[in-house]
Residue, then its C-alpha position, 0 to 999 in steps of 0.5 A: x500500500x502506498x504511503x499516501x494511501x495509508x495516511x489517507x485512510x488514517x484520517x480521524x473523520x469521515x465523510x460527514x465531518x463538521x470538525x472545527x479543529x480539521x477546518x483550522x488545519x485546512x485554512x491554515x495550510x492554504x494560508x500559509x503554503x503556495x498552490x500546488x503546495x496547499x493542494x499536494x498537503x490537502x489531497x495526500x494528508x488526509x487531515x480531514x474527508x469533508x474538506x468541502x463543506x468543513x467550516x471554522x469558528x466565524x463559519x468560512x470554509x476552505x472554499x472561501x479561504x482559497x478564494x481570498x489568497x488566490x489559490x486556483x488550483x485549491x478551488x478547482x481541487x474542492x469544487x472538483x472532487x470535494x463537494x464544495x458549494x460555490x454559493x455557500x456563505x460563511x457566518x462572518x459577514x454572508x460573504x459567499x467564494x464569489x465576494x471573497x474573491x472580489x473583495x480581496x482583489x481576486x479576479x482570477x479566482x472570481x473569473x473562474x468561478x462564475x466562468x466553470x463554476x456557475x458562481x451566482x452572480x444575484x447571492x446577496x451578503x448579511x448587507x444585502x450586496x451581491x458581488x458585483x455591488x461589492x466592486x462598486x463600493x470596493x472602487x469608489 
């Protein structure tokens, strides 16, 4: 059995995991690691199965954090493969992938989700504003 396999099926969680501590390890990989580097630790290491749909503390999941540092490939790996929602808000401020994206100057990732992931443009934040009314307040 090959190493990444074994530590894959070491994995404390399974498929319904909702772990707050796995969610802080996977935000903090992105974080902290280049793309290919985040995602290489994310798929081999088997720190959680649901990195998805995990969420931390203030309700943003993996999802989020990668569209707020930029890392494509982690995006493309979670809604690919891991079952993450492109439209799902997190409990800090509403905010979905999308407005991440925008509001910290991610375009490429805001490209690629509405362009292959059909990102709803409508998706409204606790304030009431979609992404796009984001750019305008964000640029005036």
């Amino acid at each position: 059995m090959s190493p990444i396999i074994k530590k894959i099926e070491q994995a404390e969680c399974n498929f319904k995991c909702r772990s707050k501590k796995d969610a802080l390890k996977l935000v903090s990989v992105i974080v902290r690691s280049g793309d290919i580097e985040s995602l290489l630790y994310l798929a081999t290491t088997g720190i959680c199965n649901n990195p998805g749909k995990v969420t931390d503390a203030s309700g943003r999941t993996p999802l989020h954090i990668a569209s707020s540092v930029g890392k494509l490939k982690v995006v493309d790996w979670l809604l690919q493969f891991k079952g993450a929602i492109v439209n799902a808000k997190d409990g800090e401020s509403g905010y979905s992938a999308l407005h991440r994206a925008i509001f910290h100057g991610q375009l490429h990732i805001a490209k690629a989700l509405v362009s292959t992931y059909n990102a709803n443009l409508s998706v409204q934040d606790f304030d009431g504003l979609t992404p796009l009314g984001m750019i305008s307040i964000n640029h005036n």
